[in-house]
LUMDREN-969472 format. One record per residue (C-alpha): residue in three letters; x, y, z; residue number from 1. Coordinates in steps of 0.05 Angstrom, whole numbers, plus 5000, padded with zeros to 4 digits. Layout:
N
(r "ala"; (X; Y; Z); NUM)
...
***
This chain:
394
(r "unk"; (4353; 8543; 7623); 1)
(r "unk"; (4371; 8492; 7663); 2)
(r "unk"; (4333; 8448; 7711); 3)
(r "unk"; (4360; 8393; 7741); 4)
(r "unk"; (4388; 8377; 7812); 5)
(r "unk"; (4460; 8353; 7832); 6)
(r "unk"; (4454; 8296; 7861); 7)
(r "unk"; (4471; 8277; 7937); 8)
(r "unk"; (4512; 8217; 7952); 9)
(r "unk"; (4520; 8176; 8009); 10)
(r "unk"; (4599; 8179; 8044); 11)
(r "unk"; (4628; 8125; 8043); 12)
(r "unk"; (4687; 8114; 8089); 13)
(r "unk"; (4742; 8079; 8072); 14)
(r "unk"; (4793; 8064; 8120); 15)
(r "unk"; (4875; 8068; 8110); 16)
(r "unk"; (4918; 8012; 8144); 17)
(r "unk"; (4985; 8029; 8142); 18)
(r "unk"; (5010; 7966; 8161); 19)
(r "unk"; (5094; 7956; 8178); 20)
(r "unk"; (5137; 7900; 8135); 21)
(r "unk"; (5193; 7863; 8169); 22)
(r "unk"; (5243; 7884; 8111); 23)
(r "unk"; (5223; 7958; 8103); 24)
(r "unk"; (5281; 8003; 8083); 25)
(r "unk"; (5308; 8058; 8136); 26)
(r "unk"; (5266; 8106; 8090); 27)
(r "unk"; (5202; 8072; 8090); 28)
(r "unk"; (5206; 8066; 8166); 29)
(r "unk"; (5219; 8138; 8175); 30)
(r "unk"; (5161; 8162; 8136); 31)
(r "unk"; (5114; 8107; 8159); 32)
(r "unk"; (5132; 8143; 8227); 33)
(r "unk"; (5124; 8209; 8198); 34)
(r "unk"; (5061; 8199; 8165); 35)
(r "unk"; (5034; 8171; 8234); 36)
(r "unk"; (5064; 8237; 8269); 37)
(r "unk"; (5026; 8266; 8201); 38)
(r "unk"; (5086; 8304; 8186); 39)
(r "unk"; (5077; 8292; 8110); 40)
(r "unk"; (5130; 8347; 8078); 41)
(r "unk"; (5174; 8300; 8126); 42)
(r "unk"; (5150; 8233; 8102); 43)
(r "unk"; (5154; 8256; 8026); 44)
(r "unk"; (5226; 8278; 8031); 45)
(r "unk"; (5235; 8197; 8057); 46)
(r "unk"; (5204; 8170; 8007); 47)
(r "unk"; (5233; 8205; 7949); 48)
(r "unk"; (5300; 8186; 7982); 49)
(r "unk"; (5270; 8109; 7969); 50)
(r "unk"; (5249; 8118; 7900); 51)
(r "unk"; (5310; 8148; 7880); 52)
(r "unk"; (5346; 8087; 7917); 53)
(r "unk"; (5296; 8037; 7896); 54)
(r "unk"; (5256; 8039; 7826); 55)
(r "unk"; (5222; 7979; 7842); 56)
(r "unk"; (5193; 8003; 7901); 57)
(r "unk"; (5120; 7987; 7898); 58)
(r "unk"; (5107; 8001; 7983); 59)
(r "unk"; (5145; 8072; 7962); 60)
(r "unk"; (5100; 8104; 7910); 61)
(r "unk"; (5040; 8066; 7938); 62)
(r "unk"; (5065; 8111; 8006); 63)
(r "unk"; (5069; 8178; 7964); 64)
(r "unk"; (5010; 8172; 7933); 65)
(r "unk"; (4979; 8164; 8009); 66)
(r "unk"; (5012; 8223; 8026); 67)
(r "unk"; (4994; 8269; 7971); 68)
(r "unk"; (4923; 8251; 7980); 69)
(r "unk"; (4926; 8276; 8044); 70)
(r "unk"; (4958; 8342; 8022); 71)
(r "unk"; (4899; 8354; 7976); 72)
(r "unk"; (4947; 8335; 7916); 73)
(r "unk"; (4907; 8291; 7873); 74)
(r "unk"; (4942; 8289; 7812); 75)
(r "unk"; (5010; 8272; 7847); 76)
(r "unk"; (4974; 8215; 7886); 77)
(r "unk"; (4942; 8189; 7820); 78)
(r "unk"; (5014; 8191; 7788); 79)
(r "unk"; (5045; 8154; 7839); 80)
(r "unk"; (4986; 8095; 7857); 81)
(r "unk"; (4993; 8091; 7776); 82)
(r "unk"; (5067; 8079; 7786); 83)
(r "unk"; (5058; 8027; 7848); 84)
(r "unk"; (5006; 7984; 7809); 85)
(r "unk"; (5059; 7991; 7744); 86)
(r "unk"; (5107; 7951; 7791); 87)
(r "unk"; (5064; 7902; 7826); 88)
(r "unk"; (4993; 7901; 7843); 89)
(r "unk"; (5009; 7882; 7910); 90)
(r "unk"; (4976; 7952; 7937); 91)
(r "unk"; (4921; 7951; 7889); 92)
(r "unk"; (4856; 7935; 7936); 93)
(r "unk"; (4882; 8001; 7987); 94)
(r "unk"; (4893; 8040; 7928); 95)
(r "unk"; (4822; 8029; 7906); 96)
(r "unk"; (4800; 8034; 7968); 97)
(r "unk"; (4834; 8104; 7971); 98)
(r "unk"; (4811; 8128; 7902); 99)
(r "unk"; (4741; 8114; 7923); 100)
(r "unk"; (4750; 8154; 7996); 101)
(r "unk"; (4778; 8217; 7961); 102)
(r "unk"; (4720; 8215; 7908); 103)
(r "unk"; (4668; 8206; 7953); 104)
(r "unk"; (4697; 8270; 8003); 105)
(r "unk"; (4709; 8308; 7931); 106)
(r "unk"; (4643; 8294; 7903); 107)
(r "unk"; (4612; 8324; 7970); 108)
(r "unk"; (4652; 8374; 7983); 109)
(r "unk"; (4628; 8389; 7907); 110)
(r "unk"; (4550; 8388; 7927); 111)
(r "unk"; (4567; 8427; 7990); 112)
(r "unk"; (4602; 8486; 7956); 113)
(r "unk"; (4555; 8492; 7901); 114)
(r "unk"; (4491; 8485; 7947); 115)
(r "unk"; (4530; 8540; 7993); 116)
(r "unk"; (4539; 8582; 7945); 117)
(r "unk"; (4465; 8576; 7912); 118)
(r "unk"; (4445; 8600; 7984); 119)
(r "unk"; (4483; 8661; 7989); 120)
(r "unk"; (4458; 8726; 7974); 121)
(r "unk"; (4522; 8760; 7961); 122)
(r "unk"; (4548; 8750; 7891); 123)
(r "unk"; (4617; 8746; 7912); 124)
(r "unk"; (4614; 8697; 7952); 125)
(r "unk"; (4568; 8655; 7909); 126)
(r "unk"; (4626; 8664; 7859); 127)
(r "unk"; (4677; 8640; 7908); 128)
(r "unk"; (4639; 8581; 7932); 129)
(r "unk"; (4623; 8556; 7857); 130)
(r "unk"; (4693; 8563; 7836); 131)
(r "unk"; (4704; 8510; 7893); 132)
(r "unk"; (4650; 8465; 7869); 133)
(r "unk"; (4679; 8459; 7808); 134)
(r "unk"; (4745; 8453; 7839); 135)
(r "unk"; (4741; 8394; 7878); 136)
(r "unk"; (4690; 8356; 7822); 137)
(r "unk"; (4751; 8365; 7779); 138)
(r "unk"; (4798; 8336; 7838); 139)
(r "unk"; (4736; 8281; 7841); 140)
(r "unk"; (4743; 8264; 7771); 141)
(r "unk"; (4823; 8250; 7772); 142)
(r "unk"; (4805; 8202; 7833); 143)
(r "unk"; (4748; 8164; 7798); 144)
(r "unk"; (4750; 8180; 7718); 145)
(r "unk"; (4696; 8136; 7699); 146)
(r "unk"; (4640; 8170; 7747); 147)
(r "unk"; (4591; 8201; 7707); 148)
(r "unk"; (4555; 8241; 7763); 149)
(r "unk"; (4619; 8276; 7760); 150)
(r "unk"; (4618; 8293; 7694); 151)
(r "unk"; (4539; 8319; 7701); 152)
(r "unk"; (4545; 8357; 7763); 153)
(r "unk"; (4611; 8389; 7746); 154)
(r "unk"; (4581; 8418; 7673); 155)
(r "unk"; (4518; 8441; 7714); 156)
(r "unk"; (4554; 8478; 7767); 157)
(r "unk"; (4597; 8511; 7706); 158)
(r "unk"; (4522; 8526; 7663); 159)
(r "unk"; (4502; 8546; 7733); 160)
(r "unk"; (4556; 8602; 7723); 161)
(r "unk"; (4546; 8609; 7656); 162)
(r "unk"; (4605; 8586; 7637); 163)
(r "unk"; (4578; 8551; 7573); 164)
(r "unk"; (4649; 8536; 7540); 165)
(r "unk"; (4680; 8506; 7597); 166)
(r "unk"; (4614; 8454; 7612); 167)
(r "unk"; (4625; 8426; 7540); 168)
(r "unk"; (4686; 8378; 7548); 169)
(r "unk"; (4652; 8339; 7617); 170)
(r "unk"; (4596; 8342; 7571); 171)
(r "unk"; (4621; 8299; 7522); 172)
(r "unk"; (4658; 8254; 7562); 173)
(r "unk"; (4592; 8243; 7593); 174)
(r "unk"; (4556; 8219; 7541); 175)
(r "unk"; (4626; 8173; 7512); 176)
(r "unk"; (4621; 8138; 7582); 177)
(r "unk"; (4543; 8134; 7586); 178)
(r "unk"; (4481; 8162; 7541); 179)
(r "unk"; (4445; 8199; 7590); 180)
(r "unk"; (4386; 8237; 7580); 181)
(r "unk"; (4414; 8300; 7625); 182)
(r "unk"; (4483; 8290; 7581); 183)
(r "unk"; (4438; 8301; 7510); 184)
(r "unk"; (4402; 8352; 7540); 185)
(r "unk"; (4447; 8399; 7571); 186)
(r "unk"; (4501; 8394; 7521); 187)
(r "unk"; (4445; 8406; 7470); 188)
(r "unk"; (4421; 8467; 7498); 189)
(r "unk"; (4494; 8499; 7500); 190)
(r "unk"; (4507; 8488; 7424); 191)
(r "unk"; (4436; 8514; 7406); 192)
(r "unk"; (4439; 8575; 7443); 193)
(r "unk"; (4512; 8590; 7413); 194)
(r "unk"; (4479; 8572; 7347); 195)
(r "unk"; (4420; 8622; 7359); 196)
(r "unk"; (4464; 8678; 7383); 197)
(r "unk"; (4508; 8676; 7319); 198)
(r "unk"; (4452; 8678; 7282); 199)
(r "unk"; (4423; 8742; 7312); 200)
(r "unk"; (4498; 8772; 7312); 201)
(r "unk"; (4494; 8765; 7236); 202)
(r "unk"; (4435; 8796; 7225); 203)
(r "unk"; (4473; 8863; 7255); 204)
(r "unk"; (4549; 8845; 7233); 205)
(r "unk"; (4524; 8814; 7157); 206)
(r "unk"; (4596; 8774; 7184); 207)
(r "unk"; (4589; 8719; 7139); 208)
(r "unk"; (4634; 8676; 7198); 209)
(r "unk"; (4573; 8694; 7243); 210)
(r "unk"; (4527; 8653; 7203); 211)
(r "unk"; (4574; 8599; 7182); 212)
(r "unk"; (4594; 8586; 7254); 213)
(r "unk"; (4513; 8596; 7270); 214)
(r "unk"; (4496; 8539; 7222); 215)
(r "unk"; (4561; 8493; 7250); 216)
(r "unk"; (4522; 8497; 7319); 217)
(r "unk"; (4456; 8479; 7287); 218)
(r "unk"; (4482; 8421; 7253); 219)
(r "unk"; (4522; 8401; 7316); 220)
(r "unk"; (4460; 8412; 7354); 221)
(r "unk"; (4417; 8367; 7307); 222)
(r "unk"; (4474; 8304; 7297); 223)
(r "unk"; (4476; 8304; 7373); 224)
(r "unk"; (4395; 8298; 7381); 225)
(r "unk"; (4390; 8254; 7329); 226)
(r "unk"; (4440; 8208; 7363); 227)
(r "unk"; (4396; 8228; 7436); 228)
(r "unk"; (4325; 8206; 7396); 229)
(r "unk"; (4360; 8135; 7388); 230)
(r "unk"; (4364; 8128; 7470); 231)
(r "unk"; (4305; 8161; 7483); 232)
(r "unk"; (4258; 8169; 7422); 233)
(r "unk"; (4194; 8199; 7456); 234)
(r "unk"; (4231; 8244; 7498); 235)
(r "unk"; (4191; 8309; 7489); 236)
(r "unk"; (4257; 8356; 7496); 237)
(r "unk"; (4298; 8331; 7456); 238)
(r "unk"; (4239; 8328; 7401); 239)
(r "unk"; (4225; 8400; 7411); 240)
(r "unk"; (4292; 8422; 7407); 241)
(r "unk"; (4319; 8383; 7352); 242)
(r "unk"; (4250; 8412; 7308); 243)
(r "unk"; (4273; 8482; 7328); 244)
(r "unk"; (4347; 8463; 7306); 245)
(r "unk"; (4318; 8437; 7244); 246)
(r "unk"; (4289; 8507; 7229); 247)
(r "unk"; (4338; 8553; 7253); 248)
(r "unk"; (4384; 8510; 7195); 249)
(r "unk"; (4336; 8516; 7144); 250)
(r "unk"; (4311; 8442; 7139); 251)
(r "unk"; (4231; 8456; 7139); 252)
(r "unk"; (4222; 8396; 7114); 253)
(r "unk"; (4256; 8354; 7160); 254)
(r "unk"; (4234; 8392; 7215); 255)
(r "unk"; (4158; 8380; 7195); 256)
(r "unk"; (4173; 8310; 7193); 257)
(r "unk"; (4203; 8315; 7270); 258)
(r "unk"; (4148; 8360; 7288); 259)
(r "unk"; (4093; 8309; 7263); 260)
(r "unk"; (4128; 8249; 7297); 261)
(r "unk"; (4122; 8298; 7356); 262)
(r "unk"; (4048; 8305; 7347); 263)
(r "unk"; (4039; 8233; 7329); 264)
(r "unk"; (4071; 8211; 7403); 265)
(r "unk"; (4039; 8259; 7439); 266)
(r "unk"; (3977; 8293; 7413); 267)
(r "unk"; (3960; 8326; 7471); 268)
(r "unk"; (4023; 8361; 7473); 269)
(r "unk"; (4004; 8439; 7452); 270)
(r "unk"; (4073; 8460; 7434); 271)
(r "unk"; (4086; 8402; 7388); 272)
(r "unk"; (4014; 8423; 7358); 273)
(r "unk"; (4037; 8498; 7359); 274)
(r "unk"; (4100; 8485; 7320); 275)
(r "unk"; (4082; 8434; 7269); 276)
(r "unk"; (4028; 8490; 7248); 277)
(r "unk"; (4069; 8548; 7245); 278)
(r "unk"; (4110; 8500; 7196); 279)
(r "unk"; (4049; 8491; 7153); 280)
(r "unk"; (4025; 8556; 7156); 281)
(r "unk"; (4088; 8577; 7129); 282)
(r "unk"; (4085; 8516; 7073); 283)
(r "unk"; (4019; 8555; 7061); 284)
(r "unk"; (3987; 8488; 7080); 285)
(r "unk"; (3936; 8534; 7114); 286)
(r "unk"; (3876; 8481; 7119); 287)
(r "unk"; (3926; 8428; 7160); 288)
(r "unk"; (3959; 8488; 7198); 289)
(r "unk"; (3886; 8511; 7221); 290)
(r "unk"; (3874; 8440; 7240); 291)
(r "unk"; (3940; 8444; 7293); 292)
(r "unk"; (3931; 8515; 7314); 293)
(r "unk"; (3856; 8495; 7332); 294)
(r "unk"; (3884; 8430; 7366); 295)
(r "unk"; (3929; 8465; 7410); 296)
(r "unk"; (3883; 8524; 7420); 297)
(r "unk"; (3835; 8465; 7451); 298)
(r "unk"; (3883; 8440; 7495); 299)
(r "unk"; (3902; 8492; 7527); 300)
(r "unk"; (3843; 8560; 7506); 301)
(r "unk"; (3906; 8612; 7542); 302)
(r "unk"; (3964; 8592; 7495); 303)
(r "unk"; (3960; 8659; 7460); 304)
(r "unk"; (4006; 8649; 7413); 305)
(r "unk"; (3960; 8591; 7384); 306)
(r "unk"; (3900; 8634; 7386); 307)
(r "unk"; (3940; 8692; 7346); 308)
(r "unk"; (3966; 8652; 7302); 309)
(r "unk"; (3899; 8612; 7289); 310)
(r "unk"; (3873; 8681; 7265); 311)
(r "unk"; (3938; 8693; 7222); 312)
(r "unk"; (3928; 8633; 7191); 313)
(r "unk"; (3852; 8649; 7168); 314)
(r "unk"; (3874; 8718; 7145); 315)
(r "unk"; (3930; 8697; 7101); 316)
(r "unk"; (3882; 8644; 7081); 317)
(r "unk"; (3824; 8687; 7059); 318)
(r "unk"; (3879; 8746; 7025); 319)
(r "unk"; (3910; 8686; 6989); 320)
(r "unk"; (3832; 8669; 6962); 321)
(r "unk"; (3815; 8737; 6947); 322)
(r "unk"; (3874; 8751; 6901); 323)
(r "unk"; (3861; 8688; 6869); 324)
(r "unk"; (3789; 8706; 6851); 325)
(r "unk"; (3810; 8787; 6838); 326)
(r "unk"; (3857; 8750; 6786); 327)
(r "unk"; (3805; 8700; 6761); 328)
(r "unk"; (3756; 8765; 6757); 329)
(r "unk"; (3806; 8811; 6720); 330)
(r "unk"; (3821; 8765; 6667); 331)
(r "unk"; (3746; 8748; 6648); 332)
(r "unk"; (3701; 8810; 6653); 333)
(r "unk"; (3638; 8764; 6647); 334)
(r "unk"; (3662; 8726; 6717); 335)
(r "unk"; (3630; 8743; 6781); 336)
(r "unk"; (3680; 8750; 6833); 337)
(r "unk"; (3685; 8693; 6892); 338)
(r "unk"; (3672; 8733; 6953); 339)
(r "unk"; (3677; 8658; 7001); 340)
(r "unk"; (3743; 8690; 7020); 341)
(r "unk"; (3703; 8735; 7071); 342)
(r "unk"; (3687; 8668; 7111); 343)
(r "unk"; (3754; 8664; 7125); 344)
(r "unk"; (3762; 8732; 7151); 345)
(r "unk"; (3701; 8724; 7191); 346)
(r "unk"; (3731; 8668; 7221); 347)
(r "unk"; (3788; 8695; 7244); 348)
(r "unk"; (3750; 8746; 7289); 349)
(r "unk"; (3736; 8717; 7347); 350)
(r "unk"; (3801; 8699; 7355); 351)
(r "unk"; (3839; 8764; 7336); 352)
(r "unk"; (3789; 8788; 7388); 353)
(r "unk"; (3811; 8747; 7444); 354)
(r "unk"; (3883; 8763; 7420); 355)
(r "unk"; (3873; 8832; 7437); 356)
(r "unk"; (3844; 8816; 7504); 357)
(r "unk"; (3897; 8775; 7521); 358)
(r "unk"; (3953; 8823; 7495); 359)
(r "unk"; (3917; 8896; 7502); 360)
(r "unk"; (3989; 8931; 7484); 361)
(r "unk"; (4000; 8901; 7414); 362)
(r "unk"; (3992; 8955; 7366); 363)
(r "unk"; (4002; 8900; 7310); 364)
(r "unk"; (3951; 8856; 7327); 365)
(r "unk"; (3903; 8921; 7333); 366)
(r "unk"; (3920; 8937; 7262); 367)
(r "unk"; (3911; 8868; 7236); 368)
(r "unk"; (3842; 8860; 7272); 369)
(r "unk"; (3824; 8937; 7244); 370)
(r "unk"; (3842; 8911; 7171); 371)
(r "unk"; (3805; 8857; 7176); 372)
(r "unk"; (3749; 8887; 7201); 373)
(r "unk"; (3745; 8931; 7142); 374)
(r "unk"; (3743; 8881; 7090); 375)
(r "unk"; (3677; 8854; 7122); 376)
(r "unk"; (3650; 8923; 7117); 377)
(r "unk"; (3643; 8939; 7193); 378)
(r "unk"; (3675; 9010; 7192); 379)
(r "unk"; (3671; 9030; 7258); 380)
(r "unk"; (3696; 8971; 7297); 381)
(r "unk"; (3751; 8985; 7238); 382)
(r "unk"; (3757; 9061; 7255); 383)
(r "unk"; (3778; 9032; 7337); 384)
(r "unk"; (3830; 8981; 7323); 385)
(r "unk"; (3855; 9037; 7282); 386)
(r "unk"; (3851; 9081; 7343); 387)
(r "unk"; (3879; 9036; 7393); 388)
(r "unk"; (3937; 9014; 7342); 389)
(r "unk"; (3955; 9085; 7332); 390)
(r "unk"; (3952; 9113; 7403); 391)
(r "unk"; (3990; 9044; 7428); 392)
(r "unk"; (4051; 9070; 7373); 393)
(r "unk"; (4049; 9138; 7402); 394)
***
């Protein structure tokens, strides 16, 4: 389902200078000492004693925030940086400079956990080393909030694990902080699939819920591609799946339109070709829907579903000419029936034949080709699509 790679980064190392003040309390000078012995449960219980005795004291939750970056706790050290630049920005350019470090070891630790783990062959460990991925992206995120290769790689180790739910919120702060093409994407394909999975749950519940909720997720799908087609308008993806949103909500028409758009930016694209017929075949539009399935059959003569559906299309054709003549015929006894129907069924032939080559074990097909036969008279080619359909159901 999902494709792309996290991306590497480049460490960057910042350095810490923790440099001494002439007028520094007795506390700051005891944990500046501890920190340099890096006895940091030591150096905290000094500092809180400053705090506590001093507000005000920017060099004392700048200090605290040092220290809980170096015992791995990130929100603490966000908290108290936050707190130093509230009283000063005296320590702002090392607090950057700090924010940045921790990212930059978080965000790699990230892409070394998650490529770890997509190397192991034990599924426990995989597990393990995944949770950590997303671990320390999270940790990266409270260090740098605004990163958005944070965001992606942290919703694609969580997809990764199939953990669909969870890789929607970094999904949509993604795309708030920039309109990516990954962001669109992968946050498209989570409410899609939800939205096709409620919709086969109803058709076994008949919960109404099932297919309210289904329809939520294909409009939520759809308002999000929509917004995706204004950044990137001839992206085939997003095209393909906001068309197959379109029709899993019921909105033919509108997906026709998206599907010819499709066609009109890429004609050489088979599955744009494929779709828009399958839409006009079930319009009944079956002279413009032989025109795509021939189109796309061209492009690429293996896309079976093309060639199957080419010969669909010519069937329903022709059955939809001969009632329309058997009617014209039974109402006027004096009017000779319009057999041209059989050129449709002729032409559909060749390529139920190739269907069956290409899918021997479809009993359907079988029958379809067998039925057809018959009505152009040939009963023993009939008689063996019969045959194979019927020994294939056995």
């Amino acid at each position: 389902m999902y494709r792309s790679k996290i991306l590497a980064i480049l460490i960057l190392i910042a350095g810490m200078a923790l440099t001494g003040f002439e007028c520094s309390s007795t506390e700051i000078t005891s944990a500046k000492l501890y920190i340099q012995q890096k006895n940091y449960p030591r150096a905290l219980e000094a500092l809180q004693k400053e705090v506590s005795k001093n507000p005000k004291s920017d060099e004392g939750y700048y200090l605290m925030g040092y220290v809980n970056g170096e015992l791995g706790n990130y929100s603490d050290m966000v908290s108290e940086f936050d707190s130093s630049l509230a009283i000063s920005p005296q320590y702002q350019k090392s607090i950057n400079d700090s924010k940045k470090y921790y990212w930059v070891q978080l965000f790699n630790q990230g892409v070394g956990y998650f490529q770890k783990g997509s190397n192991s062959k034990d599924k426990d460990s995989t597990k393990i080393d995944y949770d950590k991925s997303i671990e320390a992206f999270q940790n990266a995120i409270k260090c740098q909030p605004d990163s958005v290769d944070t965001y992606k790689n942290l919703a694609f180790v969580y997809m990764t694990e199939q953990k669909y739910d969870e890789a929607i919120a970094p999904l949509q702060t993604l795309l708030t902080k920039e309109k990516t093409i990954d962001g669109f994407k992968y946050l498209g394909e989570i409410y899609y699939d939800k939205a096709v999975k409620l919709k086969s749950k109803y058709e076994t519940s008949h919960d109404v819920q099932d297919s309210v909720q289904s329809v939520e997720y294909y409009n939520k799908t759809i308002n999000l591609l929509q917004e995706g087609r204004k950044y990137f308008p001839n992206d085939s993806d997003l095209l393909l799946m906001l068309s197959n949103s379109y029709i899993g909500a019921n909105k033919i028409e509108v997906a026709m339109d998206a599907f010819k758009t499709g066609v009109e930016h890429e004609p050489t694209n088979k599955y744009y070709r494929y779709n828009y017929g399958v839409l006009l075949l079930g319009a009944k539009d079956y002279a413009k829907a032989t025109e795509e399935f021939e189109k796309a059959v061209q492009i690429d003569p293996e896309y079976q579903n093309a060639v199957y559906n080419l010969a669909v299309t010519y069937v329903k054709w022709g059955a939809e000419l001969a009632k329309a003549s058997q009617e014209k015929s039974d109402s006027n006894a004096n009017t000779v029936q319009d057999t041209s129907y059989l050129e449709k069924y002729r032409k559909a032939i060749p390529f139920l034949e190739k269907s069956v080559q290409m899918k021997p074990d479809d009993a359907n097909t079988w029958e379809l080709l067998g039925r057809v036969y018959t009505a152009l008279g040939n009963q023993d080619k009939a008689k063996n699509a019969f045959d194979k359909a019927d020994a294939l159901r056995k």
